[in-house]
C-alpha positions as CSV (number, residue, x, y, z in Angstrom):
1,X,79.3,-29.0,-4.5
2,X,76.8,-26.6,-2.2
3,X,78.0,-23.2,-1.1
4,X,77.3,-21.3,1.9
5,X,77.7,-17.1,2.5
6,X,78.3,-16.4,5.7
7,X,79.0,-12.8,7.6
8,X,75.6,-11.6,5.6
9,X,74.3,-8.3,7.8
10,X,72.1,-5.8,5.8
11,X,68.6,-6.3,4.0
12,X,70.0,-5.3,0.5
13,X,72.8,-8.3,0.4
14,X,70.2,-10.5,2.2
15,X,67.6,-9.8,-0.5
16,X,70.0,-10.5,-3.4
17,X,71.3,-13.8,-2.4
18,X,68.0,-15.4,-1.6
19,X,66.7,-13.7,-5.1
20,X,69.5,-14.7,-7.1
21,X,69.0,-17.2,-10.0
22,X,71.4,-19.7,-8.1
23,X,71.1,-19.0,-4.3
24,X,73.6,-20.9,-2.0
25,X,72.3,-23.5,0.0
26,X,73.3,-22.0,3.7
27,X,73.5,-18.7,4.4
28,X,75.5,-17.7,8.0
29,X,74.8,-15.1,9.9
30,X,77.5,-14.0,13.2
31,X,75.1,-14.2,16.2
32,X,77.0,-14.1,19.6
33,X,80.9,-13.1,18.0
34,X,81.2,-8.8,18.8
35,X,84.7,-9.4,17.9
36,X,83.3,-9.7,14.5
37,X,82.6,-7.1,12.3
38,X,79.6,-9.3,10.8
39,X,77.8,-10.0,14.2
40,X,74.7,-8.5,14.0
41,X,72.7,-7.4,17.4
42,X,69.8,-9.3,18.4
43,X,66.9,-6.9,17.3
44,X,68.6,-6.2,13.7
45,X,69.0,-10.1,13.0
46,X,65.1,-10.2,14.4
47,X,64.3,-7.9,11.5
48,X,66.9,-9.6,9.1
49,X,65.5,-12.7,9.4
50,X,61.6,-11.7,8.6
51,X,63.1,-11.7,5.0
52,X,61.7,-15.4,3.4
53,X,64.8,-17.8,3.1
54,X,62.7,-19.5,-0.1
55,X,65.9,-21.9,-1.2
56,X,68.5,-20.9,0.9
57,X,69.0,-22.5,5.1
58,X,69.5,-20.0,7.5
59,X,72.6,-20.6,9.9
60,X,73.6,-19.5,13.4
61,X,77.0,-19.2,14.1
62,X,77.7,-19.1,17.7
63,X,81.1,-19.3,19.4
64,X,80.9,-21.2,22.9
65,X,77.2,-19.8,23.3
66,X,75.8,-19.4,26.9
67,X,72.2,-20.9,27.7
68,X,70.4,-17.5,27.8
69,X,72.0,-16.8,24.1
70,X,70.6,-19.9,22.9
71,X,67.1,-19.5,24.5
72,X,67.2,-16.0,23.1
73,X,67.8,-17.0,19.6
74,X,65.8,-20.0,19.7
75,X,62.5,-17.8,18.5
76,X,64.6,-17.1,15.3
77,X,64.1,-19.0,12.3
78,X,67.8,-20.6,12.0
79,X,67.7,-24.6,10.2
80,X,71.3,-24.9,11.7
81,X,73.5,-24.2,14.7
82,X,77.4,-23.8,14.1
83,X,79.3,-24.1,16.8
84,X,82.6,-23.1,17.9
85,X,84.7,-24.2,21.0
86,X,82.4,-26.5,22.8
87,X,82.7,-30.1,23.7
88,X,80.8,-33.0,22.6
89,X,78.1,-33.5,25.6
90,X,77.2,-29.5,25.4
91,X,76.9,-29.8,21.6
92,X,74.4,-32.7,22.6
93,X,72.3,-30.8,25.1
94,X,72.1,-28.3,22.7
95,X,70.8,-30.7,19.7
96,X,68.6,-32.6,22.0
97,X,67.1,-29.6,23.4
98,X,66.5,-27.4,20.5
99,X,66.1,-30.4,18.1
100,X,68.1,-28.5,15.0
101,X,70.8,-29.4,13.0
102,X,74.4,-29.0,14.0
103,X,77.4,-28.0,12.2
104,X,79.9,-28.6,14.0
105,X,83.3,-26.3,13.9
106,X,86.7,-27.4,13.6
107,X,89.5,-24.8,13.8
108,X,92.5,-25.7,11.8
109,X,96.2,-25.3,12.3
110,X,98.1,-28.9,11.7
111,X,96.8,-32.4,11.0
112,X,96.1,-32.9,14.7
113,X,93.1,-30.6,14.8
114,X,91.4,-32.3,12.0
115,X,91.4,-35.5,13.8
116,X,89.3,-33.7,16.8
117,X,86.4,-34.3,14.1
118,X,86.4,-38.2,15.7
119,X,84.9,-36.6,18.7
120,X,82.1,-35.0,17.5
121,X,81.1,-38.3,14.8
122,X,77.7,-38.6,16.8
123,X,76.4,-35.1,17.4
124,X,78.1,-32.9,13.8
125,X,74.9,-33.0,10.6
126,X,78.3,-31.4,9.2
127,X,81.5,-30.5,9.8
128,X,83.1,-27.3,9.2
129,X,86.8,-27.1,9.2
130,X,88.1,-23.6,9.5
131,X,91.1,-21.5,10.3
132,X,92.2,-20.5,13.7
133,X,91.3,-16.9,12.7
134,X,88.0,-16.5,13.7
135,X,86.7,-13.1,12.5
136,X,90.4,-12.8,10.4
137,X,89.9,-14.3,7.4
138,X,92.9,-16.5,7.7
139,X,93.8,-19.6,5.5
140,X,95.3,-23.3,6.6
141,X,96.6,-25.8,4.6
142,X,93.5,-26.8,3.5
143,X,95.3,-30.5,2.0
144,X,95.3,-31.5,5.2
145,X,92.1,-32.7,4.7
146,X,92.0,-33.9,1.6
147,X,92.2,-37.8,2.2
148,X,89.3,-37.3,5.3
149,X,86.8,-39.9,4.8
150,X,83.7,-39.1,6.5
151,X,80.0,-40.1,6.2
152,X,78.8,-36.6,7.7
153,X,79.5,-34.0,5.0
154,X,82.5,-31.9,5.0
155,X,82.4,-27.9,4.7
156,X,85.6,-25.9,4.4
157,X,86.0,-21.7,5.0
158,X,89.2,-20.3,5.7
159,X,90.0,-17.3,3.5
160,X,88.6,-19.2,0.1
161,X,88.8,-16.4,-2.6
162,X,86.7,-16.4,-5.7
163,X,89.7,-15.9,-7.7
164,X,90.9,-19.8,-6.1
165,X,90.4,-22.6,-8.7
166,X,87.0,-23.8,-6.6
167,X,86.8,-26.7,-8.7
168,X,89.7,-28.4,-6.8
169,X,87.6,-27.7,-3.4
170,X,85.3,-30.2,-5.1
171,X,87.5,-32.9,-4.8
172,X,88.2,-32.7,-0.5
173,X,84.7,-30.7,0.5
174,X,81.2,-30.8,0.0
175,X,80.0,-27.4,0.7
176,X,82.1,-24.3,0.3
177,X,82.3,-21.3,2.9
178,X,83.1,-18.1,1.8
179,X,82.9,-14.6,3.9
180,X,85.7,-12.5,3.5
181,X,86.4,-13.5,-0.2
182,X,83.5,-11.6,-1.0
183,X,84.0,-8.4,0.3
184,X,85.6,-5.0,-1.1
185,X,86.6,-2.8,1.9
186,X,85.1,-5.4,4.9
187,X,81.4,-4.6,3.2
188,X,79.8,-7.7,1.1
189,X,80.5,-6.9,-2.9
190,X,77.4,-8.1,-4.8
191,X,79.4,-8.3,-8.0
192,X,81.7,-10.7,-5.8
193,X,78.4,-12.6,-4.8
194,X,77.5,-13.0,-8.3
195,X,80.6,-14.3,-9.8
196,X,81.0,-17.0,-7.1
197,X,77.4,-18.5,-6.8
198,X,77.5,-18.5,-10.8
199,X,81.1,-20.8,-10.5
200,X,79.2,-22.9,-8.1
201,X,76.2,-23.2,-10.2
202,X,79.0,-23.9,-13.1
203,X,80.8,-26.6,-11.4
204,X,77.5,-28.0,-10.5
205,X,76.7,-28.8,-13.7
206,X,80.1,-30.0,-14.6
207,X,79.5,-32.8,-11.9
């Protein structure tokens, strides 16, 4: 199972995931989303991302982003797009135009949701199914994907807590993405950091 940290805005965290003995494999950063207390302004990210991602992918998240957000980040070293709230033929332009991979977001609230994943089979490197919560870190019932059968792989976020048994997420996701779970008062908790990418690294070599 791979793990991704997403919501990462400071140097400090930054420097300690990419430098940690087990990095995750993605690391998400809030690009276009001000509702979010994790978007980080254009020049800041700049800077943020001058830091070498050695292991680790760097990942975009973008929520319906305009054309002049997308050329403005295209300068940026990001290995992945993930995209919220856009249909399948903008999702294409994009892929086509920027030639980078696309994780393509899925918000969850009932089995219906899930199945809009069939419309995005042609464009998604991988899809991400999430809560309806956007910058809330709010859970769904993450069973209902359990019996998905996909040949894209499968990430799952959605208030995941490193307290959760994460070896169960083995058995209905690929990658695990956590944001929220690792933060004590809103701020990224490197002790919290440690403990999950060590679980990961755990179960990892239980598998």
């Amino acid at each position: 199972m791979k793990a991704k940290i997403c919501g990462i805005s400071d140097s400090n965290t930054l420097k300690y995931i990419i430098n940690h003995p087990y990095p995750p494999d993605y690391i998400g950063f809030i690009v276009n989303y001000k509702k979010s207390k994790r978007f980080v302004e254009f020049n800041d990210l700049k800077k943020l991302l001058e830091i070498k991602r050695k292991k680790s992918k760097y990942v975009a998240v973008l929520v319906k982003p305009t054309d002049k957000e997308l050329k403005k980040i295209s300068t940026l070293p990001f290995d992945c797009y993930q995209i919220y709230d856009l249909k399948n033929d903008e999702i294409k332009l994009i892929k086509e135009k920027y030639k980078i991979n696309i994780i393509v977001a899925i918000t969850v609230k009932d089995k219906k949701d899930v199945l809009m994943h069939n419309n995005y089979k042609d464009v998604a490197d991988i899809f991400l199914f999430d809560s309806k919560g956007y910058e809330k870190s709010m859970s769904f019932d993450h069973k209902l994907i359990k019996d998905l059968r996909s040949n894209t792989e499968i990430m799952l976020a959605g208030d995941i807590q490193i307290d959760d048994d994460l070896e169960n997420y083995n058995k209905i996701t690929d990658i695990i993405d956590i944001s929220g779970g690792l933060e004590t008062s809103g701020l990224k908790d490197i002790s919290k950091i440690n403990i999950f990418l060590n679980k990961i690294k755990q179960i990892k070599n239980e598998t």
